[in-house]
C-alpha positions in Angstrom: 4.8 -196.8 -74.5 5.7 -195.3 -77.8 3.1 -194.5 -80.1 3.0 -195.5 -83.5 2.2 -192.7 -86.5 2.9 -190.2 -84.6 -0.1 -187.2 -85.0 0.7 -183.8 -86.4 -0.3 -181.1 -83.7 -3.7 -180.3 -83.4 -4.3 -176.0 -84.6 -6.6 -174.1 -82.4 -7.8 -170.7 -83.4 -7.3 -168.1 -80.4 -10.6 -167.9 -79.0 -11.7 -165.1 -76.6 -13.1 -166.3 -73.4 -13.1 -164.7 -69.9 -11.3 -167.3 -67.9 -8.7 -170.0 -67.6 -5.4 -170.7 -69.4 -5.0 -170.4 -73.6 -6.5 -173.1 -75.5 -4.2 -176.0 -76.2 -3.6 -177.3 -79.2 -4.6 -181.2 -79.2 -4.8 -184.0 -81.7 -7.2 -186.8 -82.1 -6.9 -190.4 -84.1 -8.9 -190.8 -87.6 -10.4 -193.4 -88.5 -12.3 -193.7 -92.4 -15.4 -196.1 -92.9 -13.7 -197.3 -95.7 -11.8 -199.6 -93.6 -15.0 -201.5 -93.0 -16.7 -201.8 -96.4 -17.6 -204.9 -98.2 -15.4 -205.5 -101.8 -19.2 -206.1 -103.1 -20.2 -202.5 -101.4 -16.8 -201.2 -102.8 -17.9 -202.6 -106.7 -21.3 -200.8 -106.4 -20.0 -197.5 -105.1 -17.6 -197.8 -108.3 -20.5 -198.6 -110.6 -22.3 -195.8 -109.2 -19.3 -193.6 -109.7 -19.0 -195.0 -113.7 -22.5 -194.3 -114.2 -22.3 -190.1 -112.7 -19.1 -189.6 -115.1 -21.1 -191.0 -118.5 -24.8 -189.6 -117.7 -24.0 -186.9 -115.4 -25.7 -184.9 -118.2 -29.0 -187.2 -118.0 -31.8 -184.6 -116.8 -34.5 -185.4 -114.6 -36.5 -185.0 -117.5 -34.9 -188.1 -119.4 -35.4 -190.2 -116.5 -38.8 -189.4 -116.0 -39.7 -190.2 -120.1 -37.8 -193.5 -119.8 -40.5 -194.0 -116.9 -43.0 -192.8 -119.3 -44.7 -191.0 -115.9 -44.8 -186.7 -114.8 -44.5 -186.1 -111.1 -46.5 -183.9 -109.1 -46.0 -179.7 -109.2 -46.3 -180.1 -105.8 -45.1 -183.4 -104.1 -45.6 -184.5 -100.4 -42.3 -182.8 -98.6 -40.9 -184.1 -95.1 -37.6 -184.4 -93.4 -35.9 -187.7 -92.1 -33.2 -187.1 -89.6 -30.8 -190.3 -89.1 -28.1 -191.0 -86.6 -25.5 -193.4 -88.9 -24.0 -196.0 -86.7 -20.0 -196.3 -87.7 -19.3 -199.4 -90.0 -22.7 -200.3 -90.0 -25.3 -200.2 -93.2 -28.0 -197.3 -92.8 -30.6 -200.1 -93.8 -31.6 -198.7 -97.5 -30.2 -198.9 -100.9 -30.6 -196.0 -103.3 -29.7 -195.2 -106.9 -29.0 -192.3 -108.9 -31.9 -190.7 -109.7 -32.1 -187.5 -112.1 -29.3 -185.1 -109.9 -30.9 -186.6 -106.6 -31.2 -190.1 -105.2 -34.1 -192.7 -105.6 -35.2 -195.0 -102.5 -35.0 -198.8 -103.9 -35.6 -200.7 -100.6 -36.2 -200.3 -96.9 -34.7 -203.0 -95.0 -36.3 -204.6 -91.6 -33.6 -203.7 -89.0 -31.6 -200.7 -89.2 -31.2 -196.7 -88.7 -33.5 -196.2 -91.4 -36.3 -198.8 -89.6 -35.5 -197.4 -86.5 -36.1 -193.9 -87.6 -39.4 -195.2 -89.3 -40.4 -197.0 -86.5 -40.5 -193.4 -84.1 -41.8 -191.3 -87.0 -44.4 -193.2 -88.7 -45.9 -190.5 -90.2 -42.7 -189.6 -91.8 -41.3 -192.8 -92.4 -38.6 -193.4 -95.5 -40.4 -195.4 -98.2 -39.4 -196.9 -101.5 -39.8 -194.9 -104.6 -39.1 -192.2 -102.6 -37.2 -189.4 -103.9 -34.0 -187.5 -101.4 -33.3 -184.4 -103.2 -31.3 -183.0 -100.2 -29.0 -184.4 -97.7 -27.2 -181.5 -94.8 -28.0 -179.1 -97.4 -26.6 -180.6 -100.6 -28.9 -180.9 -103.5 -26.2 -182.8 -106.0 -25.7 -186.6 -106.4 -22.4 -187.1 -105.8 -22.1 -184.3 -102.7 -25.5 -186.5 -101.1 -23.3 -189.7 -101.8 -20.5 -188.5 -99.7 -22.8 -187.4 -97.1 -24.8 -190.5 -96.8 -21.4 -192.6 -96.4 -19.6 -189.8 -94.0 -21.7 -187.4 -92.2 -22.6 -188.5 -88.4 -25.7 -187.0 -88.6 -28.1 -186.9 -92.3 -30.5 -184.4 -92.5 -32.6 -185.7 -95.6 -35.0 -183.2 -97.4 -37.5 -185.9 -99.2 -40.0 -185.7 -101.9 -43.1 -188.4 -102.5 -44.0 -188.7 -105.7 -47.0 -191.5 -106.1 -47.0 -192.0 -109.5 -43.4 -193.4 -108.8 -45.4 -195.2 -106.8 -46.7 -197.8 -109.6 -43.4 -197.7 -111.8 -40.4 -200.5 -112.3 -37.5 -199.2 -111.2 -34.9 -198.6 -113.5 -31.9 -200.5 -114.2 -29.5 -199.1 -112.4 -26.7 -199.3 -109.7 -28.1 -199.8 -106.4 -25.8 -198.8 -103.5 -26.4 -199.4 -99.2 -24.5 -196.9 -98.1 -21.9 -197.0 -95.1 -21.5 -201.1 -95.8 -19.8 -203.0 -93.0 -18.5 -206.5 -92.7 -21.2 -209.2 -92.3 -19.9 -210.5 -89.3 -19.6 -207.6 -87.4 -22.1 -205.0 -88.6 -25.0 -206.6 -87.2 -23.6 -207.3 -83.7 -22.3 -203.2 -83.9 -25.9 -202.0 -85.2 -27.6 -204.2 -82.4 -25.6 -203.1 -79.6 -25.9 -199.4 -80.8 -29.5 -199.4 -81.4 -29.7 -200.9 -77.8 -27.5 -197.8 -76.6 -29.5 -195.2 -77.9 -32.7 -197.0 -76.8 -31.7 -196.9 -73.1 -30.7 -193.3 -73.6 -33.5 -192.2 -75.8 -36.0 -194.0 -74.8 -37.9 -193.5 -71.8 -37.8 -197.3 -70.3 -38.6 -199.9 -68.7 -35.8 -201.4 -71.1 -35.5 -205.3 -70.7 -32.5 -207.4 -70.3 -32.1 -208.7 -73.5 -31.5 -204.5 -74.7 -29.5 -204.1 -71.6 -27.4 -206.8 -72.5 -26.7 -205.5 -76.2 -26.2 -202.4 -74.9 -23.2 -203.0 -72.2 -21.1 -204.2 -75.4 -21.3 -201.5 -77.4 -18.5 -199.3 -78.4 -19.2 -195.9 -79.6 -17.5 -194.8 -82.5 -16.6 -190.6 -83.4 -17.4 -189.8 -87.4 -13.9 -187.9 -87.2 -13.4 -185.0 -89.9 -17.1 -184.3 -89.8 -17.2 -181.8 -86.7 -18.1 -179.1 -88.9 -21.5 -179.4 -90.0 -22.0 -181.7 -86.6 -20.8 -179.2 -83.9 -22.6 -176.5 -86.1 -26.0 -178.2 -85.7 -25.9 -177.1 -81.8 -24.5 -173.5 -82.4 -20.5 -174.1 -82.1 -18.0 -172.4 -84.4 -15.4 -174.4 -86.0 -13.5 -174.2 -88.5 -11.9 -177.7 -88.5 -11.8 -180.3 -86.4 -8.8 -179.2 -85.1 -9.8 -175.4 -84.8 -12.0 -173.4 -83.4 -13.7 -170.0 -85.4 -12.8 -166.7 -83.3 -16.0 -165.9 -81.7 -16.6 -161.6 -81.9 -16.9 -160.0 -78.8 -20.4 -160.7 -76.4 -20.7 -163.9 -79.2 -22.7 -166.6 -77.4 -21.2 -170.4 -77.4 -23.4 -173.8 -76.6 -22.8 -174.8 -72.6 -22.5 -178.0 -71.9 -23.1 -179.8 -68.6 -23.2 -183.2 -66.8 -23.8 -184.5 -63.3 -23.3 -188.1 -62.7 -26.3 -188.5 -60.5 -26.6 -192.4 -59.4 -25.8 -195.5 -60.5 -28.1 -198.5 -61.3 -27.4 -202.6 -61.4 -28.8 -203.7 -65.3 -28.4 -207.2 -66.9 -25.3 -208.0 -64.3 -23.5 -204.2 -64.9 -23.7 -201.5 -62.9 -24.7 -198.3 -64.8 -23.8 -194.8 -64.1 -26.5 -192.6 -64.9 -24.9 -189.6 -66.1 -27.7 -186.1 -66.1 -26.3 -184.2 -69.4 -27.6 -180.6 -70.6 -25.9 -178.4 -73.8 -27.8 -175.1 -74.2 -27.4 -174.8 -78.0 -27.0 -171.5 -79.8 -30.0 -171.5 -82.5 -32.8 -169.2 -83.2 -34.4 -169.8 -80.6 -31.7 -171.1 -78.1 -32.7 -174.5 -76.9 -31.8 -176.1 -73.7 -31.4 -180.0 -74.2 -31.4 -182.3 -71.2 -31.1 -186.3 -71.5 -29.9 -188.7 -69.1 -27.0 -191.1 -70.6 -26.3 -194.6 -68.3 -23.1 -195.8 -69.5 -20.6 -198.5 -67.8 -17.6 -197.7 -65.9 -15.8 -199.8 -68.7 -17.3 -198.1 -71.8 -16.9 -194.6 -70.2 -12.8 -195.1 -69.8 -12.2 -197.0 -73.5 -14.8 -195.1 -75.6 -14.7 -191.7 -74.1 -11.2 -190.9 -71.3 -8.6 -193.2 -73.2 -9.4 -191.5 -76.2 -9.0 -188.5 -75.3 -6.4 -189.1 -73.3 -4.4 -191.0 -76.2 -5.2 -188.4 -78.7 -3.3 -185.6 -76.1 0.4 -184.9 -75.6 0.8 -185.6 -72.1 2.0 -182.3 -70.6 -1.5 -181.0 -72.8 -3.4 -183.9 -70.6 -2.0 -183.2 -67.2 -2.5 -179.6 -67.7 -6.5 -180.2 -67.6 -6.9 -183.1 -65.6 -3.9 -183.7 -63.7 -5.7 -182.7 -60.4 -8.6 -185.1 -61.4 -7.6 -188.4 -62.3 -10.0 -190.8 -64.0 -12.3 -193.5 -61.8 -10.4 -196.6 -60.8 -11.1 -200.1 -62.4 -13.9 -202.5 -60.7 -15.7 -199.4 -59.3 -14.4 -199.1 -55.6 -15.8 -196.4 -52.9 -14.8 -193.0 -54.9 -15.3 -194.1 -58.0 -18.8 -191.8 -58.4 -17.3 -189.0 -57.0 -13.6 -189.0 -59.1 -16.0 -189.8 -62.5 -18.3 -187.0 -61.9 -14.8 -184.7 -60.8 -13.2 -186.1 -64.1 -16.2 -185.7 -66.4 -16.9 -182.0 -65.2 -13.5 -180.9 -65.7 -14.0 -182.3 -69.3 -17.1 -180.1 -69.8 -15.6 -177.1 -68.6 -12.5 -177.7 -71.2 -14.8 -178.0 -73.4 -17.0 -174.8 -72.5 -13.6 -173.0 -72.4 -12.3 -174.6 -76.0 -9.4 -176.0 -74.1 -10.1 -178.9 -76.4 -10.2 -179.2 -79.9 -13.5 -179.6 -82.0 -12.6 -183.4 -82.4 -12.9 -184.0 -78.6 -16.5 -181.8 -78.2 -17.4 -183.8 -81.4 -16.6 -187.5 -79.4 -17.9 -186.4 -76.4 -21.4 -185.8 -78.1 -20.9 -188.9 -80.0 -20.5 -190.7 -76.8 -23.6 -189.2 -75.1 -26.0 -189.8 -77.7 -26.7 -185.7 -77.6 -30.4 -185.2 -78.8 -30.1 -182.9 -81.7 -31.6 -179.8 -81.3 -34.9 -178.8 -83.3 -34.3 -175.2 -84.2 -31.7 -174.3 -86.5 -28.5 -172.0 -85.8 -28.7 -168.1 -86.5 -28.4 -167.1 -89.7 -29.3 -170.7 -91.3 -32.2 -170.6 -93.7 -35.0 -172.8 -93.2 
């Protein structure tokens, strides 16, 4: 049928590659967090906002004398690298604190617990101090991150004789706020998600369960720094950077190898790699089992809906997609389907936007080294 709001064209930078037809110029849906906040989440954020315009001049300095306390020349350091869930809270509130943020509470279930729970001995405490977030050392940039970046790499600072002190009365905010209702079923299910793919297993059939009803959602206009993290060159999330000549590019690839009967579902178990373009190159392999039903809604239908349809049938027209209820064929067209997916994307037939889901949708393991050129 017709499609309502019609997208503007995707733009895609001519990229040199050896093989296959031009890139194509695609589009992809948007979606904003906002549309999932709570109007009490929505009142703090705007307190926090009042309180940046009238003491944006407060030093750190002034903070600390209200406290009466002096922090340490040279604090405990560590970095904290979370995975936000979409519409769902990141499980910490934080205030303004000097230019940086303060930590004012750790809550029980979340990415934040989660995060805490594999890293111990860099878990996210109270009192403690986030001076950078993705590289951005100022207040207001680190509060857009923590609400809109898919991925938050937090530099952190412990400071224990913070330790002892009241905190001051302030704006507290829990960043990336979703309804009630919902954002505990969404965390759930995603947590579960990321466990089966993370996690080495056996996984039992309560996680299973939460798991099969998850619905992955794509952090849209936040390709960018995302993409970059593995070595790609973009330059929106519609365009990709011209890459100079003999320039490397990430490789993605995927094999759907079996499939598995969890919690009453059967489970493809799809074998993904991305060799990602840092100093040193790092080869990333994981194994992702998603449903039939959560790889045509979350990952083909999107893509598919976000594409003119001549753009569509020019890459996949010769593969069609797996039919419903998994009859004989159904590995082999998914694994024909999925493959020519990679290669578009190996080939930047596809715009950033579509990489940056596809990712998303795999749970890709982020890669430990950092791209050339990026200071440590």
């Amino acid at each position: 049928g017709s499609r309502q709001n019609p997208l503007p064209m995707a733009e895609v930078a001519t990229v040199p590659h050896r093989e296959g037809p031009p890139p194509l110029s695609l589009p992809i849906p948007s979606r904003t967090a906002e549309a999932h906040d709570l109007p009490q989440s929505q009142s703090n954020l705007e307190q926090i906002m009042e309180e940046a315009a009238t003491l944006h001049s407060q030093s750190l300095n002034e903070d600390l004398a209200q406290l009466q306390v002096s922090l340490e020349d040279e604090p405990e350091e560590f970095q904290a690298i979370l995975r936000p869930i979409f519409g769902c809270k990141l499980g910490f509130t934080v205030m303004r604190f000097g230019q940086g943020l303060m930590v004012t509470a750790v809550h029980e279930r979340g990415v934040v617990a989660s995060w805490n729970e594999v890293h111990p001995m860099r878990s996210v405490e109270e009192r403690d101090l986030i001076v950078e977030i993705n590289g951005a050392a100022e207040y207001l940039n680190m509060i857009h991150h923590l609400r809109c970046s898919p991925v938050l790499v937090m530099k952190i600072h412990r400071q224990e004789p913070l330790k002892s002190k009241p905190l001051p009365q302030r704006a507290q905010f829990d960043p990336r706020s979703g309804k009630e209702s919902r954002s505990i079923e969404v965390m759930e299910s995603n947590l579960a998600l990321r466990s089966v793919t993370e996690g080495a297993g056996p996984h039992s059939d309560e996680v299973w369960r939460a798991a099969a009803v998850c619905a992955v959602e794509h952090f849209v206009q936040q390709e960018v720094f995302f993409l970059g993290l593995y070595g790609y060159k973009v330059l929106t999330n519609k365009m990709w950077s011209p890459l100079s000549m003999g320039s490397l590019k990430p490789t993605l690839g995927i094999n759907v190898c079996q499939h598995i009967e969890q919690a009453g579902h059967t489970w493809y178990i799809l074998e993904c790699e991305i060799m990602a373009i840092t100093d040193p190159p790092e080869t990333l392999r994981w194994e992702a089992p998603r449903r039939l039903s959560q790889l045509r809604g979350e990952l083909h239908d999107r893509i598919k809906f976000s594409m003119e349809i001549n753009e569509y049938r020019a890459i996949f027209d010769d593969t069609p997609f797996a039919h419903s209820g998994g009859p004989s064929g159904t590995t082999a067209r998914l694994c024909n389907w999925l493959r020519r997916l990679i290669a578009a994307i190996n080939k930047t037939e596809v715009s950033p936007a579509i990489a940056g889901l596809t990712l998303t949708f795999l749970h890709a393991p982020l890669p430990t080294a950092e791209p050339p050129g990026k200071s440590k």
